[in-house]
Every structure is written in C-alpha cells, then in structure tokens.
C-alpha positions as CSV (number, residue, x, y, z in Angstrom):
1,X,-20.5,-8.1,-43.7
2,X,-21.1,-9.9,-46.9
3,X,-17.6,-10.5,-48.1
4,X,-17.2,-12.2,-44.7
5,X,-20.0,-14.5,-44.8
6,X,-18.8,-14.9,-48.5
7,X,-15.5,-16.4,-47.2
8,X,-16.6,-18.4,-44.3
9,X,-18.7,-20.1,-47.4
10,X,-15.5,-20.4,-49.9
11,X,-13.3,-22.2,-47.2
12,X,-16.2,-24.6,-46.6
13,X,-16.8,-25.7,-49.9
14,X,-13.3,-26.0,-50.4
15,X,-12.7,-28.2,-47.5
16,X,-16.0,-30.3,-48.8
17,X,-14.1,-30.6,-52.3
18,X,-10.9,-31.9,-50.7
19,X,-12.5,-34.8,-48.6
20,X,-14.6,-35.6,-52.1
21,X,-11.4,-35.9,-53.8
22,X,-9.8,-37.5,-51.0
23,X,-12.5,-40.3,-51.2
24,X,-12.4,-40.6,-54.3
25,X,-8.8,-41.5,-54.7
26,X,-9.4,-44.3,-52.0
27,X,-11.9,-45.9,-53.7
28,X,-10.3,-46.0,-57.3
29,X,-7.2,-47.2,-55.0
30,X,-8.6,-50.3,-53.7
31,X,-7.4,-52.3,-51.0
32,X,-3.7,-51.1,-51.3
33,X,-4.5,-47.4,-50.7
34,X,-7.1,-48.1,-48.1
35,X,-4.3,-50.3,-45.7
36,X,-1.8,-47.6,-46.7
37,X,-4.5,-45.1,-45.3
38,X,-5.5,-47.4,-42.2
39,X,-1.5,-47.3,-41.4
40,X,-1.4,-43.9,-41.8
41,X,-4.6,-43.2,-39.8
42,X,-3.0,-45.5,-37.1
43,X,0.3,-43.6,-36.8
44,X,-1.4,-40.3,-36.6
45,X,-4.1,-41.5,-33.9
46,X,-1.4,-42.7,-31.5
47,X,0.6,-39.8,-32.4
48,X,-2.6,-37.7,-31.3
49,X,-2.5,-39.6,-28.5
50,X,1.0,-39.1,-27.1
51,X,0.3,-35.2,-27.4
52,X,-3.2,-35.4,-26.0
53,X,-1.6,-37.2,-22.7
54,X,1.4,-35.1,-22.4
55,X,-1.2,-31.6,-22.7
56,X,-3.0,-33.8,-20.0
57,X,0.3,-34.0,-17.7
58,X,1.0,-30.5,-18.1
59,X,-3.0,-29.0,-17.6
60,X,-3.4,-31.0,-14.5
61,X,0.4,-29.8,-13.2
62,X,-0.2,-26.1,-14.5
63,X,-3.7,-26.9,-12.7
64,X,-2.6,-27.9,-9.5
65,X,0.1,-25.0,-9.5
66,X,-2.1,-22.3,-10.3
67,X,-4.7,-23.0,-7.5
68,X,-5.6,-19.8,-5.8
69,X,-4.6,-20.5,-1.8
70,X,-7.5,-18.3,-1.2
71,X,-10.0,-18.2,1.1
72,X,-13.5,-17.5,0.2
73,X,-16.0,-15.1,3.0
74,X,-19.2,-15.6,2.2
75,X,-21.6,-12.6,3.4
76,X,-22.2,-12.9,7.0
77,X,-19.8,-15.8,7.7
78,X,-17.3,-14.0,9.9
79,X,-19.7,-12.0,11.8
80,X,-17.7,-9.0,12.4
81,X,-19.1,-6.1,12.4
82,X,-18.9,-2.1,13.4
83,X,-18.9,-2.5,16.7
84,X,-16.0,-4.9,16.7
85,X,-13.7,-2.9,15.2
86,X,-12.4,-0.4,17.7
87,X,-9.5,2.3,18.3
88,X,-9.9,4.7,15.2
89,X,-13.5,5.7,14.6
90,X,-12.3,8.3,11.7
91,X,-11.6,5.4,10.0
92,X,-14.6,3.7,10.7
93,X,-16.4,6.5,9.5
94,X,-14.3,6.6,6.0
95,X,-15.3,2.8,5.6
96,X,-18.6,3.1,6.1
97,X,-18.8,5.6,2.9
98,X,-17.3,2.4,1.1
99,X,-19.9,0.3,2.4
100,X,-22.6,2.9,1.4
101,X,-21.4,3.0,-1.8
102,X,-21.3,-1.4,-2.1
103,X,-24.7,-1.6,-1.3
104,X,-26.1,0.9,-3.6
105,X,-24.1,0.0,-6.6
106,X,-27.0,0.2,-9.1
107,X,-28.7,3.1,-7.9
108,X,-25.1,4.9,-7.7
109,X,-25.1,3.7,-11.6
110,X,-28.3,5.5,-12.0
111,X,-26.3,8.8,-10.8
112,X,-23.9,8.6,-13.6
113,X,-21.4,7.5,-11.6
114,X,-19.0,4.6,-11.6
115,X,-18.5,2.0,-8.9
116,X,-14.9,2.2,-6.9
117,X,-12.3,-0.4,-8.2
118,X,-9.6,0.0,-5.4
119,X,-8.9,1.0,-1.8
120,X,-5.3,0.7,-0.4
121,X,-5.0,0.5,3.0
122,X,-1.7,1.7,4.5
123,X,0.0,1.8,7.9
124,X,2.4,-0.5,10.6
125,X,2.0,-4.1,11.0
126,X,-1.1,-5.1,13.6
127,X,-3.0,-1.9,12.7
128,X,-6.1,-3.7,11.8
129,X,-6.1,-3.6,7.8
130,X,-7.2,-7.1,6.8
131,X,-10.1,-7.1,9.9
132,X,-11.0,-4.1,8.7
133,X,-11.6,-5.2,5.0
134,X,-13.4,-8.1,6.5
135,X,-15.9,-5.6,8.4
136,X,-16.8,-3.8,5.1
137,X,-17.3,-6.9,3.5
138,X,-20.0,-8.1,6.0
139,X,-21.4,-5.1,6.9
140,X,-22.1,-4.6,3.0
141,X,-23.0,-8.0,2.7
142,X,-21.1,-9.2,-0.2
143,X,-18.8,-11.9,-0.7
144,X,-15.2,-11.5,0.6
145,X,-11.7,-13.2,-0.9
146,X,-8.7,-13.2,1.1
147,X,-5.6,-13.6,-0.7
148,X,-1.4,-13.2,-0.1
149,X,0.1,-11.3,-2.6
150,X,3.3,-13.6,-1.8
151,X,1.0,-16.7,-3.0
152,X,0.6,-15.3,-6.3
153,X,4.5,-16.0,-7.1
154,X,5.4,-19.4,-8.9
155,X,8.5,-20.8,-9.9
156,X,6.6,-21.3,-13.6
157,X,6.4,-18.2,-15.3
158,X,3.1,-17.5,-16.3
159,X,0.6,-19.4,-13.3
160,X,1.1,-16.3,-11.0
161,X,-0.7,-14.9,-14.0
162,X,-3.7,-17.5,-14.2
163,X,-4.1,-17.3,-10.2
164,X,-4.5,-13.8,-10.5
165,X,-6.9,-14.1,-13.7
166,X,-9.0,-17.1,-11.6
167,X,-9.3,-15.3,-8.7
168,X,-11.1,-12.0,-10.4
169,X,-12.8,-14.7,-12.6
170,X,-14.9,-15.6,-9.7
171,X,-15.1,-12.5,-7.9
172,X,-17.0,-11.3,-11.3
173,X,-19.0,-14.3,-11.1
174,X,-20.3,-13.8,-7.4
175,X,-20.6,-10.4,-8.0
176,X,-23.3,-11.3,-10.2
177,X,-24.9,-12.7,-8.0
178,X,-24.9,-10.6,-4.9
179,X,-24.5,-7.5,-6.5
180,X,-21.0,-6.9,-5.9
181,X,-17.5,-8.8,-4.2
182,X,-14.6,-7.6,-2.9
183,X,-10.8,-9.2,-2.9
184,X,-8.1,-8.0,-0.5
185,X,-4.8,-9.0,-1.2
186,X,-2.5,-8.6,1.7
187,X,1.3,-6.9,1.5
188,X,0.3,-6.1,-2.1
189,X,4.5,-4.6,-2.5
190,X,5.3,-8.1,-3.4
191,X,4.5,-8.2,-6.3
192,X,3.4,-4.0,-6.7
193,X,6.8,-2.8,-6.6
194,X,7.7,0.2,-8.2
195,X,9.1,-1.4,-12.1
196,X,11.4,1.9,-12.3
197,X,13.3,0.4,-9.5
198,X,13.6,-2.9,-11.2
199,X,11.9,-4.7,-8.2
200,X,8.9,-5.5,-10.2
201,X,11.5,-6.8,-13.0
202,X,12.0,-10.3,-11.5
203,X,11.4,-12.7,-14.2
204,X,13.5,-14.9,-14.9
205,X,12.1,-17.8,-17.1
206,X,10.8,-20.7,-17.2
207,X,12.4,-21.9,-14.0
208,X,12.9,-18.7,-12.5
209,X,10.5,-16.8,-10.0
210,X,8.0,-16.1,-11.9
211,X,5.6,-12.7,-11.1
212,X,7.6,-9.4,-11.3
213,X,6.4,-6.8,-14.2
214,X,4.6,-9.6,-16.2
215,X,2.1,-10.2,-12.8
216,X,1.9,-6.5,-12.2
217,X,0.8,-6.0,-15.7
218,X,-2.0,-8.8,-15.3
219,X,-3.1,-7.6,-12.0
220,X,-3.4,-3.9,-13.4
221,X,-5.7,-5.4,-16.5
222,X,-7.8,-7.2,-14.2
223,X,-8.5,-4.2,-11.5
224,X,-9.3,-2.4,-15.2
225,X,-10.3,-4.6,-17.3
226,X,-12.1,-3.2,-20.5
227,X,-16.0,-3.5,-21.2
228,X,-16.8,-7.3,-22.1
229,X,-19.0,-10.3,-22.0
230,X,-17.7,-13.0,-19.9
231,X,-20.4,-15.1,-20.1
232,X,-20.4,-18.1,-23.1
233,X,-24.1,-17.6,-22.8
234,X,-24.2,-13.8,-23.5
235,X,-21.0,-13.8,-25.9
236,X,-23.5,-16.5,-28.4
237,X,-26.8,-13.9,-27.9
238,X,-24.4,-11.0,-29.1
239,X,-22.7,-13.2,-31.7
240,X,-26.1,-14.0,-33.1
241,X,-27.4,-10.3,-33.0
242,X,-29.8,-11.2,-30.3
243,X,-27.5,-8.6,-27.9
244,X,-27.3,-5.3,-28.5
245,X,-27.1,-4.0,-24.7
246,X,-23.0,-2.6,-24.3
247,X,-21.2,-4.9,-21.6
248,X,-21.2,-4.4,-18.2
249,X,-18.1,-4.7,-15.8
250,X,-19.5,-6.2,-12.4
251,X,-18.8,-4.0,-9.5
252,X,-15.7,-6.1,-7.5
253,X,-13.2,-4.0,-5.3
254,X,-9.8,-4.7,-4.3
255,X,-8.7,-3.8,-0.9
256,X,-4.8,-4.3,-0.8
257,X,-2.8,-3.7,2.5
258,X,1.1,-2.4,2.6
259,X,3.3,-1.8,5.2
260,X,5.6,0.7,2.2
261,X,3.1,2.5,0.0
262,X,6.2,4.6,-1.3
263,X,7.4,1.8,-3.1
264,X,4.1,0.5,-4.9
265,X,4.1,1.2,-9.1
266,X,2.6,4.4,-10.1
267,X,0.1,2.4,-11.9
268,X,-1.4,1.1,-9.3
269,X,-1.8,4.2,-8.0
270,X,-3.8,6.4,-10.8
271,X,-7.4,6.6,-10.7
272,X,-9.8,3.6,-11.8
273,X,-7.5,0.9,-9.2
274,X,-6.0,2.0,-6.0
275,X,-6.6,6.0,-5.9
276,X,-8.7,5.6,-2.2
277,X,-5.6,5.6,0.1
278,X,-6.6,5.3,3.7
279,X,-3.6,5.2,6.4
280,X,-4.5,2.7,9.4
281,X,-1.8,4.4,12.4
282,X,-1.6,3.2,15.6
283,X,-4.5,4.2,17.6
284,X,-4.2,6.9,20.6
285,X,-5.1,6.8,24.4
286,X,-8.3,7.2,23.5
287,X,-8.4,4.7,21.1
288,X,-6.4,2.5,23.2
289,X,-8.7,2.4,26.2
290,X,-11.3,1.7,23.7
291,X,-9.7,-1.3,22.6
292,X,-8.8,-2.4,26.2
293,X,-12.6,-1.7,27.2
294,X,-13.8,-4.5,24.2
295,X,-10.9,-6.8,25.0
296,X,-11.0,-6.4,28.7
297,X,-14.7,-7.8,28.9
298,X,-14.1,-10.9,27.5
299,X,-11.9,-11.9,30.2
300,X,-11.9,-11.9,34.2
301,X,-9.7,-9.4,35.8
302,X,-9.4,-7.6,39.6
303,X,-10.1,-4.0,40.2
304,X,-6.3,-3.3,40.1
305,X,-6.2,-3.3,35.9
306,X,-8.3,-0.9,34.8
307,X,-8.5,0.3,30.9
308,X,-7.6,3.7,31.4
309,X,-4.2,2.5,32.7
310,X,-3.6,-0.3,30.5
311,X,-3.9,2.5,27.9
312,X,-1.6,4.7,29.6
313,X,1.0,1.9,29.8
314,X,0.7,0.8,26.1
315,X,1.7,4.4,24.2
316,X,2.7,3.2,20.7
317,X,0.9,-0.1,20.7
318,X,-0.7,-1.6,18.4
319,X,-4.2,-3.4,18.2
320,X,-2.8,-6.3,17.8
321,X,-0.6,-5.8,20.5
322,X,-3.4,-5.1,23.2
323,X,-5.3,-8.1,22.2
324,X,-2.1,-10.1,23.1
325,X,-1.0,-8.2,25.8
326,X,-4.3,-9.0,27.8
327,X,-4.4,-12.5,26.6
328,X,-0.9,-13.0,28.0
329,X,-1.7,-11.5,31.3
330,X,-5.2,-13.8,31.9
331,X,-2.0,-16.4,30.8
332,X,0.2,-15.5,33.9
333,X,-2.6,-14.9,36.0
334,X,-4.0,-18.8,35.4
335,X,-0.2,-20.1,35.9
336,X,-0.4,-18.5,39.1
337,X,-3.7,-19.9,39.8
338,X,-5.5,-16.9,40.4
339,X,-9.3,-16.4,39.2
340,X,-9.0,-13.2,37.6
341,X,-6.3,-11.2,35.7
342,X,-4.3,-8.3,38.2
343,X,-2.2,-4.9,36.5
344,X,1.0,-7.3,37.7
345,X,0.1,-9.8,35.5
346,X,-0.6,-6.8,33.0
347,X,2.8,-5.4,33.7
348,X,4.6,-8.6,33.4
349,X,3.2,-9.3,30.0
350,X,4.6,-6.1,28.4
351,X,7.8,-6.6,30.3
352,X,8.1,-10.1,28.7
353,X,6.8,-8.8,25.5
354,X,9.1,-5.7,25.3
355,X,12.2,-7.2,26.8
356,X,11.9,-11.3,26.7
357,X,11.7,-13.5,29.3
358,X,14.2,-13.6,32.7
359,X,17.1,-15.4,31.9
360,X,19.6,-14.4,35.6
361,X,22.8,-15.4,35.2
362,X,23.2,-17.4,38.8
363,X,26.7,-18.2,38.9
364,X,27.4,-14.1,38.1
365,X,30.2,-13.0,40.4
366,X,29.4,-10.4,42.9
367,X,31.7,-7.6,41.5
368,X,29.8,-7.9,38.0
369,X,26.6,-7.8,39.6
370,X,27.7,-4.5,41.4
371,X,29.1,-3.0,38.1
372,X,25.7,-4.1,36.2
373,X,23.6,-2.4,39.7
374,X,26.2,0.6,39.1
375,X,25.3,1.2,35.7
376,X,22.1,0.9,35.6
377,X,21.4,3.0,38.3
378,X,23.1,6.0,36.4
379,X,20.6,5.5,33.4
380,X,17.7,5.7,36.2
381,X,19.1,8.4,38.2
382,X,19.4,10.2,34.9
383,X,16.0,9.5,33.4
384,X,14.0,10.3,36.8
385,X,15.7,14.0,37.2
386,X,16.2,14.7,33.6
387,X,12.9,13.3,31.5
388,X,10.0,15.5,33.5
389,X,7.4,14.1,30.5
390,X,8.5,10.1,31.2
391,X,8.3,8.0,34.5
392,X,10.9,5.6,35.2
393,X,9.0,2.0,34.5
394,X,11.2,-0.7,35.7
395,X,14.9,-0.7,36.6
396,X,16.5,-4.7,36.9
397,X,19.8,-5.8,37.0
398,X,18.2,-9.6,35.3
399,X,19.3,-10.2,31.8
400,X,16.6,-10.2,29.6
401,X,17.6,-11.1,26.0
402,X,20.5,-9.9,25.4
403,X,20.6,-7.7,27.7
404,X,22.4,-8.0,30.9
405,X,20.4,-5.4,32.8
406,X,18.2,-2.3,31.5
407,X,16.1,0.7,32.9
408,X,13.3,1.7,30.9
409,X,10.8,4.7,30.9
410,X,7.0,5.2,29.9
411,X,5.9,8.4,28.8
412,X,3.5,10.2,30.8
413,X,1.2,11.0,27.4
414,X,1.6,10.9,24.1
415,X,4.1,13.6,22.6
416,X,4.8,14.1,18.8
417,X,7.7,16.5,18.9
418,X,10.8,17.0,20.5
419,X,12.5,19.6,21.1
420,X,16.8,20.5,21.2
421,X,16.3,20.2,25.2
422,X,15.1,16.6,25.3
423,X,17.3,15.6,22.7
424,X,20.0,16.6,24.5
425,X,18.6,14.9,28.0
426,X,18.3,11.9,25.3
427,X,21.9,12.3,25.3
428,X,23.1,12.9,28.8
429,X,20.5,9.7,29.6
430,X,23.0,7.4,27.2
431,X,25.9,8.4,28.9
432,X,24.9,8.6,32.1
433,X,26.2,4.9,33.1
434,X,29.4,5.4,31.5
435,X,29.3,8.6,33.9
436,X,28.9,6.7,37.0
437,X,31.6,4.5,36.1
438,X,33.9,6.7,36.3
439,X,32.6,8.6,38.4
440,X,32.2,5.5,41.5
441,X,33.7,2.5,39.9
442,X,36.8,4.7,38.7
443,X,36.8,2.1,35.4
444,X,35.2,1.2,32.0
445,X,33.0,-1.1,31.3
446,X,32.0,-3.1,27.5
447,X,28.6,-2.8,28.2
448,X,27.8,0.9,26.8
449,X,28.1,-0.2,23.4
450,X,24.9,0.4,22.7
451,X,24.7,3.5,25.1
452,X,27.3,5.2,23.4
453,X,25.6,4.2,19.6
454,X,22.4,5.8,21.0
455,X,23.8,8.5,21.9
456,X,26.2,9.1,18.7
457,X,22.9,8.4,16.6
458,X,21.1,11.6,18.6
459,X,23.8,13.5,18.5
460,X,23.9,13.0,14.7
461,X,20.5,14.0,14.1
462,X,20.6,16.7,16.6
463,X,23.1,18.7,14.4
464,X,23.2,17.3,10.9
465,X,19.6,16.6,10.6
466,X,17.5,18.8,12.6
467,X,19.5,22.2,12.4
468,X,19.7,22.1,16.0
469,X,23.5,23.2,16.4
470,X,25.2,26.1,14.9
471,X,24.5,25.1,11.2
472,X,21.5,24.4,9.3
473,X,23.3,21.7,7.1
474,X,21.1,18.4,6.8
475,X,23.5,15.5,5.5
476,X,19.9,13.5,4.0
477,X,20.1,16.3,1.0
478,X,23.3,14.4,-0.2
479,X,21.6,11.0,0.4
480,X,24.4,9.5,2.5
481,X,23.6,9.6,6.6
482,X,27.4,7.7,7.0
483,X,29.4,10.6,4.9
484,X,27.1,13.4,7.2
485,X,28.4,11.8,10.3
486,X,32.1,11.4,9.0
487,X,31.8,14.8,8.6
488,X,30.1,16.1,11.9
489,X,32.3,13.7,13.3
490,X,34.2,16.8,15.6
491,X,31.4,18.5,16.7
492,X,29.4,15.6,17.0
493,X,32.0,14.0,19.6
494,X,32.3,17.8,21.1
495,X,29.0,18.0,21.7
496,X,29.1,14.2,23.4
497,X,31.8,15.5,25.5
498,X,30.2,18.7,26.8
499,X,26.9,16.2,27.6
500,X,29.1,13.7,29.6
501,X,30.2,17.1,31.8
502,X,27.1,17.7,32.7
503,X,25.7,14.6,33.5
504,X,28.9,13.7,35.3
505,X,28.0,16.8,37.3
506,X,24.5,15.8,37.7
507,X,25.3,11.9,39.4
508,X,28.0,13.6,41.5
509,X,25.1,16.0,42.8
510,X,22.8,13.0,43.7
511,X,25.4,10.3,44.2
512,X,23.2,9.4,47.4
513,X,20.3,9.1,44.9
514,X,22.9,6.4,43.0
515,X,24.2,5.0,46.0
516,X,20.8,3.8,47.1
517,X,19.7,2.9,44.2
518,X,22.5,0.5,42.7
519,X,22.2,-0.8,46.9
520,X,18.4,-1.6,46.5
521,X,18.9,-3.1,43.3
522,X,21.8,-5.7,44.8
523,X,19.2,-6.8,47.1
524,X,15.9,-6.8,45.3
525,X,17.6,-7.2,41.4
526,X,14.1,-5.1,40.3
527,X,12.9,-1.6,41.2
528,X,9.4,-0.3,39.7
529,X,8.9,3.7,39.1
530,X,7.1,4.4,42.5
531,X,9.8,2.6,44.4
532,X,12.3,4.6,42.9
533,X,10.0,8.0,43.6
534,X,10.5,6.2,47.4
535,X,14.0,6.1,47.3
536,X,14.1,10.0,46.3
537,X,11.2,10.7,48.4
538,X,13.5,9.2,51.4
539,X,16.4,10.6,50.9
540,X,15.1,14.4,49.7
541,X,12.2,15.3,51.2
542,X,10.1,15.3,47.9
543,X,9.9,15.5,44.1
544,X,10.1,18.8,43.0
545,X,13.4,19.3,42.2
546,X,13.2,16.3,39.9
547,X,12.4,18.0,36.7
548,X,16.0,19.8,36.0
549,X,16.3,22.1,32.7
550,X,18.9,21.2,30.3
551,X,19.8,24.3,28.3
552,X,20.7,23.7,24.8
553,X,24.0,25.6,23.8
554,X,24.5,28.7,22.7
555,X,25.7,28.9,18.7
556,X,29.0,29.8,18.5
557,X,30.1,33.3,17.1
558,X,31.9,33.0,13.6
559,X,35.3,33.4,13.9
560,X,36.0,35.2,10.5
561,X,37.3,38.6,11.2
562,X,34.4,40.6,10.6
563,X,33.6,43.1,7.9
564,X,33.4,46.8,7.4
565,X,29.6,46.5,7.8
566,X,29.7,44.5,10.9
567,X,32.3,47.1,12.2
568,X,29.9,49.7,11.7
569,X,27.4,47.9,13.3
570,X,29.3,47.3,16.7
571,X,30.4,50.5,16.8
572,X,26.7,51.9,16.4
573,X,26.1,49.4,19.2
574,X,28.9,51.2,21.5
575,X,27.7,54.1,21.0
C-alpha cells in the first residue's frame, strides 16, 4: 500500500518539475519562444478540436444506434392479472412460485438462498408467453422491460453489445428501487443460437451484422454478471475506505420466449441464467372452453354458440387463436347486421381462418365442376365410414386458396396416439378421390397431387418410421428421411396399392352414398357434417354401420428356407 501511494507521489512531482522547467524555458526565451508557443498551442487546440467534433459525430451516431427499442412496464400499468390469464392453470400455478419468490427477495436472502436470474419460456407461437411474463410482472409488482431479441442486432459491430449492456443497466437501477425488475426478451434464438453450430458465429465486421457469439457472450455476462458496485457514489465510499460491505447484485430476471429451445447455446442453459424451463403448449378442451368462457363475455352472442362447442370445434388452437376466432365471428355477425354473434358466424370464421376466403371460379365449366363434386365426395364418403373418432366438418366444391375444392374433418376429442389402423384409414382417405375417379369418371385427374404426397408421406412413416410393417428399420437413425423412402420405395408403393383395393372396394359398396353426395354438392356447392349424416341417414336407414375396421396386414413370412431348428420346430408342431 505504501509503494503505491509512493508512486502516485513520484509521477506527480515529476509532472510538477516538467511544467517548472517548461516555464522556465519560456521566460528566458522571450517573445520569440512565447509566439512559437502561442503557434504551437494554436495548432494543437484546433487540432483538439477536429477530434473532439468527429468523437462528437460518432457518440451521437453510436448513440442514436444503440437506443434500446424497448418498452418500459411500470408496476401496475398493464393491469393484467391472474385471472386474465386463462387455459393452463399448471402453469399459472408454476408462475405464481416466481412471483412468490419476486416479492420476498430479501427475506429469501435471509434464507441463504439466491434470487432466480432466468426463466425460459418455451412452446408454439400464440401460446401466451409474453402475456404471461407481463402477469408476473404485475402481479409481483415490479417493473417490467419488453424487448425483441431481433432488435438487439446492428449493422455496427459492437452497439448490439451497448443495447444489451443499457438495457440491464437500468433494470439494476429500478431494481433498486422497487426491490427487483424483470426483462423479457422475446424469440431469444436470434441471437441464443447454439455457437457449436456456427449460428451464433455471425460477425462479420465493421459493416457486417453485428450480434452473433460477441452478443451472446455479453448477454451471458450481464444475466451473471460478477459481484460489483455500479454506483459512482458507492464505488468513491469504497475507494476511500468508507465501504467495507461486499457488493450486492440487485435481483433482475430475464424471462426469454422461444419457439426452438433445442437450438439455444448450452450456456444459456446452465444454472445461474435460464435453468427454469417452463413449456407453454396449447391448451386442452378444458382449457379451451375456459378461454372461450373469458373471451365470450366480452362480446354479444345468441344461444346457438356456446363455449363448450366452440371448444370442441377449436382442438389444436391456440390462445391466440380463440381470441381472434371470436373477434372475427362478432365481425361477420356486425356485416350481416345482426345484434349478437351466432355458432354460423363462429363456423365461418374458422372456415375463413383455416382455409381463406371463397374465391368460386364462375365461369367453371360444368364437367370440371362434376369432376371437382366427384372427387371430393370420395374423400367424404371415405372419411364419414372410415374415421369413427372424426366427424366430417364441411365438404365444398368453392376454391378456397388454392384449393379448388376440399372436405375436412374435426375430431370428436382430443387423441395423442395413433395407431397402424388409423394410419392406414389416413391412407385409404388420400386415395379415396383418385378411387372414385376411376371408379365413376373412368379417368385421372391433376388434382391429387397433394392426395397422393399425403398419402406417400403416411405411408413412409407407417413403415420406415414407426415399425409398423414387417421391419423395425427407422430411416431417422441414418439422418436422411429422402434416402429411407428411396429405399422403402417398393413396399411403400405396395402398400399404397393394396390401400387403393380396398378403398376402391369400399366407394363401390356405397356408390349411392357417392352418387348423392357429389349430386347435392352440384346443387348446394357446400355440405356440413349433419347434412352428410342426412344423406346416409336417407339412403341407409341409420349410422351404425359407419364405423368400418381397417385391419392392418399381416407381416409377411421370411422367405429364407428355414433352418434345422425351425424344421424341428414345425415338425414338433405336426406332431
């Protein structure tokens, strides 16, 4: 300590003994050396000058460049709370911990234990992630940044850095003050990526896009940052000994959202930043009637449209989804100048959402229009006798998109398996219109493309991922899905070929079912589910025979001549 002080002392008096001796040589110089000296003091103040206003230029670019586009929450500002947050109450309950732990940060402390520095909220797009980082922040009354991880990204290398470092600058500051802050940074992967893979490598300059590893790296220092004194105030009390307390990191969690958590850096990952995972899925039928309860009271609708089958109707959706789903049905129901909101409107929301809007073709020649009524009525035919967990939902010969007609299905309720039977009705639903072409139109049509994909796609997985046929080969162990099918490619268009037998057999059993069908839908251009039950109703008596068992094939025998042992065998068996 005292050779330091010691030198701190030299380089003073040394500096004190050069402007003496500087002095001195301008006196003793007279008025030449002090206009040399005025010249030379001239020079070097404008020179100072130039630099100063060029640093000036580049602080108030690099200023205006690294501006965080954030958006700042303060407690209580967006109101939403618990009860607005509906669909998944597990993961309500999970949150709440957080928010337990938020609001008792110092008496957590006391506990020995240290504050949480990241949660990483995973799942599909419309899931409720950044609403739900919003609750905990009001709900623990703390301060609450919303930020794009995209945002962060600057075509100067380097500002994506001071963004990141102002952003947690602040947080720490308003922590301070309300005892703790949370950031969310939403679709964190871009700029989280895995630096293994080279995505989080992209640097390229000056010029270039800067983030990549060098933004990683700073965002990983700042979610653990080391034990220090930020404040000017407290750095001069411990720089004068007036400090002895150790520093104190204030309590601020990040709450980052993905859609690809398996391609986030492993650093993010390890404990003291984002080791709380917590996976936001789509929410069930009970969680979906929930959400259509909350929504559904905000707006005016008939007796018809009901939240239990809304919920029903919407297997797969989303929260986000619903909300505009209903919104779009009190939309239709206003154009149509109704008072209240009916289940049509409902239905012809999703059918707009699902499939785009009606686009007929009106100058469509008749014999197309039969063809397109033709086809389509083999996929519905198919999918009413052959899908006993589904109910045909709508069945239109209107192009929508680009589709030139369709026949879709709703499940009945939510199933998470499937088994080789329904894979194969998956199948024998594809072909199905190419079946009834030949079958009653006695031709080919373009338009099962995608019919025939579908079903080479199923047909794929059936037996070279799912073990379903006569092998237990999986082509994903040799990372290549295109070489698998290249190499199923036989059994894979035998076992298309033994599907389009039977359901060529199946639409010549009920060719009055198909008949009437492609009829009504010349007529009306739509059919819903219960007016195709009607049609079967009408022309079989009722619906039991509807739900018809597709047996899965038996494995074939090996064809290798067998061995003494299996001789043995069979001939125990004769015997």
């Amino acid at each position: 300590m005292r050779s330091y002080q010691w030198i701190r002392w030299r380089k003073l008096i040394l500096w004190l003994a050069a402007i003496v001796l500087f002095g001195g040589l301008l006196w003793a110089g007279g008025p030449t050396a002090w206009g040399i000296a005025i010249s030379v003091a001239t020079l070097l103040m404008q020179l100072v000058f130039a630099m100063a206003f060029m640093i000036i230029q580049f602080v108030a670019l690099f200023w205006f460049l690294a501006r965080g586009r954030t958006y700042w929450i303060l407690p209580g500002e967006t109101g939403s709370t618990w009860d607005d947050y509906r669909g998944n109450p597990e993961i309500v309950e999970n949150a709440k911990r957080i928010v337990t732990l938020l609001k008792g940060v110092r008496e957590f402390k006391e506990m020995g234990g240290e504050a949480i520095r990241g949660l990483l909220l995973c799942g599909p797009p419309g899931t409720g992630k950044s609403y739900l980082a919003q609750v905990i922040a009001n709900e623990a009354q703390v301060p609450f940044a919303y930020a794009s991880a995209p945002s962060f990204q600057n075509m100067f290398f380097g500002v994506g850095n001071l963004k990141v470092m102002g952003i947690y600058k602040k947080a720490r500051k308003l922590a301070r003050v309300y005892g703790a802050c949370i950031i969310f940074i939403d679709e964190i992967d871009a700029i989280g990526m895995s630096r293994q893979g080279g995505g989080g490598g992209m640097g390229m300059g000056m010029m270039g896009m800067g983030g990549g590893s060098g933004l990683l790296n700073e965002l990983l220092l700042q979610m653990d940052p080391p034990n220090i004194d930020t404040s000017k105030i407290v750095k001069m009390l411990r720089a004068l000994g007036l400090r002895r307390k150790k520093a104190e990191r204030p309590p601020v969690l990040t709450i980052a959202a993905t859609n690809l958590p398996d391609v986030l850096d492993s650093a993010l990952l390890r404990p003291g930043r984002f080791d709380r995972q917590l996976w936001v899925d789509v929410p069930d039928y009970d969680g979906r009637v929930d959400i259509f309860q909350y929504y559904l009271k905000k707006v005016k609708m008939d007796a018809t449209l009901t939240a239990e089958k809304a919920g029903l109707d919407s297997i797969g959706y989303s929260p986000a989804q619903i909300k505009h789903i209903v919104n779009e049905a009190v939309v239709l129901a206003h154009q149509r100048g109704a008072q209240a909101a009916s289940y049509e409107d409902f239905r012809a929301a999703m059918e707009t959402y699902e499939w785009g809007l009606k686009q007929p073709y009106r100058s469509m020649q008749d014999d197309e229009k039969r063809s397109i009524a033709y086809h389509e009525a083999g996929h519905a035919v198919a999918q009413f006798l052959l899908k006993p967990h589904s109910r045909v939902w709508k069945v239109t010969i209107v192009r929508r998109g680009g589709a030139l007609g369709l026949s879709a299905t709703k499940e009945n309720h939510e199933r998470h398996l499937q088994t080789d039977a329904e894979m194969l009705v998956s199948i024998q639903v594809s072909l199905a219109a190419r079946a009834v072409e030949d079958e009653f139109l006695h031709k080919k049509l373009n338009g099962v493309t995608s019919d025939l994909q579908r079903a080479t796609e199923v047909a794929g997985a059936y037996l070279g991922m799912m073990g379903m046929g006569d092998e237990l080969f999986s082509f994903l162990a040799v990372g290549s899905r295109v070489d698998g099918l290249k190499t199923l490619r036989p059994k894979i268009n035998e076992l298309l070929n033994e599907q389009m037998k039977q359901v060529k057999a199946l639409v010549l059993e009920y060719s009055e079912f198909v008949h009437k069908i492609a009829e009504e839908l010349l007529k009306r251009e739509d059919l819903t589910g219960d007016e195709v039950e009607e049609i079967f109703v009408q022309l079989y008596g009722d619906t039991k025979a509807r739900a018809i068992e597709v047996v899965p094939p038996a494995p074939k025998k090996s064809s290798s001549p067998p061995t003494t042992e299996q001789q043995l065998l069979e001939t125990d068996e004769e015997l």
